[in-house]
VOGU-3710 file (C-alpha; in Angstrom, 3 decimals, decimal comma):
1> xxxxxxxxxx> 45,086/-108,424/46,782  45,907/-108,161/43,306  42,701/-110,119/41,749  40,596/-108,020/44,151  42,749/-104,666/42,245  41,365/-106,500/38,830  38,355/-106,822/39,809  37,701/-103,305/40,782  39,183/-102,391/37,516  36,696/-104,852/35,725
11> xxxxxxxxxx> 33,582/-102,898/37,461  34,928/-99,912/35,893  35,487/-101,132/32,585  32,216/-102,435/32,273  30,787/-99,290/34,135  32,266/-97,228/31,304  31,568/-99,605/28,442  28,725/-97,245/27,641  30,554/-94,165/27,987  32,390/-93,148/24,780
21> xxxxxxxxxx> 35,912/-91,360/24,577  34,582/-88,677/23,084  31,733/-87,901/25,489  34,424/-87,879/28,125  36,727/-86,390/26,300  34,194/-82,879/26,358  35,145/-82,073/29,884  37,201/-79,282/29,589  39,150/-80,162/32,937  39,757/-83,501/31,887
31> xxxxxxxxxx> 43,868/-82,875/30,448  44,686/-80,866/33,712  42,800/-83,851/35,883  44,233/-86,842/33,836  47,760/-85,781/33,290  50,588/-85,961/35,540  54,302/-84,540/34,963  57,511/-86,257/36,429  61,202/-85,183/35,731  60,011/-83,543/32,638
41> xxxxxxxxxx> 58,037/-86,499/30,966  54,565/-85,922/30,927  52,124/-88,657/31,292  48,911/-87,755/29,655  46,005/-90,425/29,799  43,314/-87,976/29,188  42,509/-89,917/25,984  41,929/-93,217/27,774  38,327/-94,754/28,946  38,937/-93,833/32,256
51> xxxxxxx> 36,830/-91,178/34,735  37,550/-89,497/38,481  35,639/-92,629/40,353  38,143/-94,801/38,605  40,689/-92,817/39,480  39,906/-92,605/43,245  39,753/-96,216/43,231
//
């Protein structure tokens, strides 16, 4: 299970080698979409190399 989870992440990664931060950084939804607040800490990966389809996953 777990090396089948790392692969999956490793398609993604090299999926979104191409992609840079800062082209998917210009989606204005992306903060609200790849942020997450729990018992007031917020967790805010908006800044990391990762997209919705990676997310689902």
């Amino acid at each position: 299970m777990m090396a089948e989870m790392w692969n999956i992440l490793n398609r993604h990664a090299n999926r979104l080698n191409i992609v840079s931060l800062r082209e998917l950084c210009s989606d204005q939804a992306r903060f609200s979409a790849c942020s997450v607040e729990f018992d007031c800490v917020l967790f805010d990966y908006s800044k990391e190399k990762i997209d919705s389809q990676a997310m689902l996953e």
